[in-house]
C-alpha positions as CSV (number, residue, x, y, z in Angstrom):
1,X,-32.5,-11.6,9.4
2,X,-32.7,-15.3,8.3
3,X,-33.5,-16.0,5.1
4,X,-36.7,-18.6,5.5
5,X,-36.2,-20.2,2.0
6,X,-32.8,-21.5,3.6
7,X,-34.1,-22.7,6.9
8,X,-36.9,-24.9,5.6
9,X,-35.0,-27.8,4.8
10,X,-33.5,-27.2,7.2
11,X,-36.4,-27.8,10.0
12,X,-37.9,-30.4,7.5
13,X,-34.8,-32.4,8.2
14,X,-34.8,-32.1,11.8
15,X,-38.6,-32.5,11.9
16,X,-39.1,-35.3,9.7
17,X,-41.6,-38.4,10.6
18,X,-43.1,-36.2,13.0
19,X,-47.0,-35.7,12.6
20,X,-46.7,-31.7,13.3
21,X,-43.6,-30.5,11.2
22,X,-46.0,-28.5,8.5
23,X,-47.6,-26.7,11.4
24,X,-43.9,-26.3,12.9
25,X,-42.3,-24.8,10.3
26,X,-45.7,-22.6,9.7
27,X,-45.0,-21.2,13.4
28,X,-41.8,-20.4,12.6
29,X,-42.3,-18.9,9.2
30,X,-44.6,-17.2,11.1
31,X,-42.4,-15.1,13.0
32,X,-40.6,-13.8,10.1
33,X,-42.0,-10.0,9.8
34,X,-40.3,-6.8,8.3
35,X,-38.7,-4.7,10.6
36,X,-39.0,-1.4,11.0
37,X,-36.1,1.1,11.3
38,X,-36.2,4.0,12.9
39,X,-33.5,5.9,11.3
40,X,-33.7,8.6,14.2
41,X,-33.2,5.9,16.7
42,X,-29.9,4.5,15.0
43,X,-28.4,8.5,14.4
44,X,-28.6,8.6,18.0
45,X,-27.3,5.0,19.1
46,X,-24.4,5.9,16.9
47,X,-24.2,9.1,18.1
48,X,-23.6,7.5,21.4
49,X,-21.1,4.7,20.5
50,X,-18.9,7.7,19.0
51,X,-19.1,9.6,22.3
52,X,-18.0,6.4,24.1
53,X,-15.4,5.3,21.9
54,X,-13.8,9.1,21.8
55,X,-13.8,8.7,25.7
56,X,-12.4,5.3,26.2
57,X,-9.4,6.3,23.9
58,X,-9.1,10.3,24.5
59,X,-10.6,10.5,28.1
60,X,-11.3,14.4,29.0
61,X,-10.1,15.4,25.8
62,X,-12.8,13.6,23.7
63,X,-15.4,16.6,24.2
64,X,-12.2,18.8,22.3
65,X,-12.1,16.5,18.8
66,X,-13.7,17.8,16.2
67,X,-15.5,15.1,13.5
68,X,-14.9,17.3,10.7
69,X,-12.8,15.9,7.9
70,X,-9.9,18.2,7.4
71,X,-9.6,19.3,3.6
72,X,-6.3,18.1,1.8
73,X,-4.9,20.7,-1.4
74,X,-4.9,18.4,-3.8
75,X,-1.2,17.5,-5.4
76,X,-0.8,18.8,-8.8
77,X,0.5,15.5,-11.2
78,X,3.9,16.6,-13.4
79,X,3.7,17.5,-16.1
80,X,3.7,14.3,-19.1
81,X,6.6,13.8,-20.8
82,X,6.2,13.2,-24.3
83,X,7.4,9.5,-25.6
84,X,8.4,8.7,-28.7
85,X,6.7,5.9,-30.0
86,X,10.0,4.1,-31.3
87,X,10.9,3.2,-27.8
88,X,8.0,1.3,-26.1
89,X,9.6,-1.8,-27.1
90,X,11.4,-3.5,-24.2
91,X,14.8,-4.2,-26.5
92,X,15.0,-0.7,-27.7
93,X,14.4,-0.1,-23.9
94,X,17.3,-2.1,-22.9
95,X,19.8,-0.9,-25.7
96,X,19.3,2.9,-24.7
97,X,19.8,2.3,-20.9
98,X,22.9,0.0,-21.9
99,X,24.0,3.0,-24.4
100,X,23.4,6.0,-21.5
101,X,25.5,3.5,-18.8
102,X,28.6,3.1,-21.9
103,X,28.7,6.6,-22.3
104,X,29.1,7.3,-18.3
């Protein structure tokens, strides 16, 4: 839908000097009305745009496929390991890996 408060400067520039522009841009603001959905009407056009889609890619095997969202076990997370405060600097960081890597 266009949004009238941006068209009409818009149409006052393109109808400017002319006698009739208020009655123009009254015609056209005119034809702005709410529109109705039908929420039937767009479950069943997208009910049909599924059905061609699962053809055009799946052919005879599009009547087979189910819609239903399989159900994934969720992954458990490990367990924390506990950090000692002491080493959340990046230099005491550093020194252990350089320490662990002597000691190899």
């Amino acid at each position: 839908m266009i949004n009238m408060d941006e068209l009409k400067p818009i149409l006052e520039g393109l109808l400017e000097g002319r006698e009739d522009s208020a009655d123009v841009i009254e015609q056209i603001t005119g034809l702005d009305k709410p529109v109705e959905v039908d929420r039937s009407e767009i479950d069943a056009l997208n009910a049909s745009w599924n059905d061609r889609f699962k053809k055009a890619f799946f052919g005879e095997k599009a009547a087979d496929i189910s819609e239903e969202i399989p159900s994934v076990p969720e992954a458990e997370a490990p367990a924390e390991e506990e950090v000692e405060e002491e080493n959340l600097t990046y230099d005491n960081l550093f020194t252990e890996v350089k320490e662990e890597k002597e000691e190899d």
